[in-house]
C-alpha positions in Angstrom: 172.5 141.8 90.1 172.5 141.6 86.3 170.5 144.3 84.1 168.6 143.4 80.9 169.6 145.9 78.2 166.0 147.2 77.1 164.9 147.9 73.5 163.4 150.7 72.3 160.5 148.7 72.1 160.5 148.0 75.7 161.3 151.6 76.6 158.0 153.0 74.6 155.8 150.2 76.6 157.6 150.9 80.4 156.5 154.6 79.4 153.3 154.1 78.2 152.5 151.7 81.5 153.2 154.8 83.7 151.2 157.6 82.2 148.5 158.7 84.8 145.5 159.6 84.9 145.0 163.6 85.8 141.8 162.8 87.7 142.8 160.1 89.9 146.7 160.2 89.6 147.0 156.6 89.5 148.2 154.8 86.8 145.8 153.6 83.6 147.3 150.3 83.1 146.8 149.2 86.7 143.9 150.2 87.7 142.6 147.8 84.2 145.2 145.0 85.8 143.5 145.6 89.2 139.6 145.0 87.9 140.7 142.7 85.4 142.5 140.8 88.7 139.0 141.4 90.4 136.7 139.8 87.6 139.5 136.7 87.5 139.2 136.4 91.3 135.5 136.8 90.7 135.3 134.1 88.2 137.7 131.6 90.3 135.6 132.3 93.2 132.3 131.2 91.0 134.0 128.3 89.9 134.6 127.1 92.8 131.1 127.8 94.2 129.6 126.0 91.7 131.8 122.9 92.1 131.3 123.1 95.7 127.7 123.6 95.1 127.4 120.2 92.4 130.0 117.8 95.3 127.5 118.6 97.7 124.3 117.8 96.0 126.0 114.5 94.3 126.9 114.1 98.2 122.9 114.5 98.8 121.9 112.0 96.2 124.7 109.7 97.0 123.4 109.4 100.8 119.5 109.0 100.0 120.2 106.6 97.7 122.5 104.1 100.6 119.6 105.0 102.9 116.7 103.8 100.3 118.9 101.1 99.8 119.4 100.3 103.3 116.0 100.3 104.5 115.1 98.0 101.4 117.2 95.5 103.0 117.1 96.8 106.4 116.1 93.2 107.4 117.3 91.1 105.3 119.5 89.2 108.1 115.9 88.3 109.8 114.5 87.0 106.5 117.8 85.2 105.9 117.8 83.3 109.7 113.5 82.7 108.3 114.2 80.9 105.2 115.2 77.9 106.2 111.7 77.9 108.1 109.4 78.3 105.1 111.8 75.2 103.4 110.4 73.1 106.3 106.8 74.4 105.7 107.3 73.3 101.7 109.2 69.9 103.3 106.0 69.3 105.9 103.6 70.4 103.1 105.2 67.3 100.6 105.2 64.9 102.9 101.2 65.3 104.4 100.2 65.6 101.0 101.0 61.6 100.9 98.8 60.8 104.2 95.2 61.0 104.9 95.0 63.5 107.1 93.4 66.3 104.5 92.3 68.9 107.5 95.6 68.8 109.0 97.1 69.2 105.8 94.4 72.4 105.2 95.9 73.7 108.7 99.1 73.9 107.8 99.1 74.9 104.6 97.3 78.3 105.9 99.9 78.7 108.5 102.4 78.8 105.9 100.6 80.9 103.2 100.2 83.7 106.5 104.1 83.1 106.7 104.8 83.6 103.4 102.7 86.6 102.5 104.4 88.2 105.8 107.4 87.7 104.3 106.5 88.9 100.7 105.1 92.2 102.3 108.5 92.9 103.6 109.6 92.4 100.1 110.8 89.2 99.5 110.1 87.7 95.9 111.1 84.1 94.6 113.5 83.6 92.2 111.8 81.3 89.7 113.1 78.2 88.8 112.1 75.3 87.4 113.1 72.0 85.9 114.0 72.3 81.9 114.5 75.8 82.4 117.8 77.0 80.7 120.5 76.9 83.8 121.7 81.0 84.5 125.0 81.1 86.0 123.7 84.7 87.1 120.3 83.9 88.6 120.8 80.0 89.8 123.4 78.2 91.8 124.5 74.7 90.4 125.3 72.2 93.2 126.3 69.3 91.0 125.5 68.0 87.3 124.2 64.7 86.1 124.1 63.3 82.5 121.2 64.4 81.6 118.2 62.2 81.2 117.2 63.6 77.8 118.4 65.2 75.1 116.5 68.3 75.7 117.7 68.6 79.3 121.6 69.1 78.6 122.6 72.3 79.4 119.2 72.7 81.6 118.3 72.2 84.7 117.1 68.9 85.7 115.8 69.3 89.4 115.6 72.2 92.1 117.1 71.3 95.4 116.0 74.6 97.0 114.6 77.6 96.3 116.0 81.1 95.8 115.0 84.3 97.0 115.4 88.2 96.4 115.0 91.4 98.6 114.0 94.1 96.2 116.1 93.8 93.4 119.0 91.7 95.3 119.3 87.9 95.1 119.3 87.3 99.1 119.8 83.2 98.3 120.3 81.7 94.8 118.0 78.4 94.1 120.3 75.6 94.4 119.9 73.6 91.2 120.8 70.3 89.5 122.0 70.9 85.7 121.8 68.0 82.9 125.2 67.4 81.2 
């Protein structure tokens, strides 16, 4: 065991450190090192509180925003699997347009308006799209590209195969568009 040759520096300060105080015979210095220990503790212990305190409500936030989220698009596999059902209404619409038959045409067309407006009250919206309009790779799916018939058409799209649709603020099916090249 090796000794450190002390100062006189060092000697006056190891002195000073043991002095006591004549009330309660302990020593000043330490009973200064023990609250100051206490308020450090304190302060570490606050700290943590507090960081605890912000994890969990971030937690809290986190979770009721998922379960907005969730039931926003709670059924958005039933309103998938019913798409392809108001395309047929649009396809059966087109076509008796073209006969005679203007009461059966009146029938069907309020069977499909009911089916639709269901499905808009359960929050489905159309994504708008239209021919001319300027082709977003963001908001429109291009199945294929044709030169385009005008001048004014390149770039744009040229004919909507099918439509797209959103849940709330989430594009549930992009429309299906033709673009002019």
């Amino acid at each position: 065991m090796k000794f450190k040759k002390m100062s006189k520096k060092d000697r006056v300060e190891d002195v000073e450190t043991n002095v006591e105080d004549p009330v309660n015979e302990t020593p000043i210095t330490e009973e200064l090192s023990v609250e100051e220990q206490l308020q450090e503790d304190l302060g570490k212990e606050k700290d943590k509180f507090l960081r605890l305190f912000a994890e969990f409500e971030n937690y809290k936030k986190r979770t009721t925003k998922e379960r907005m989220d969730l039931y926003k698009t709670a059924g958005q596999e039933v309103i998938l699997s019913l798409l392809p059902v108001l395309d047929d209404f649009d396809r059966a619409l087109n076509e008796m347009s073209k006969s005679e038959e203007k009461e059966l045409l009146k029938g069907v067309e309020l069977i499909r308006n009911k089916f639709k407006n269901t499905l808009e009250s359960k929050g489905l919206e159309e994504v708008a799209a239209a021919k001319g309009d300027a082709f977003n790779a963001d908001l429109h799916e291009a199945i294929t590209q044709i030169p385009a018939p005008s001048d004014d058409l390149k770039g744009k799209i040229v004919d909507v195969i099918e439509k797209g649709y959103k849940l709330g603020d989430k594009v549930i099916r992009f429309p299906k568009v033709i673009t002019g090249s």
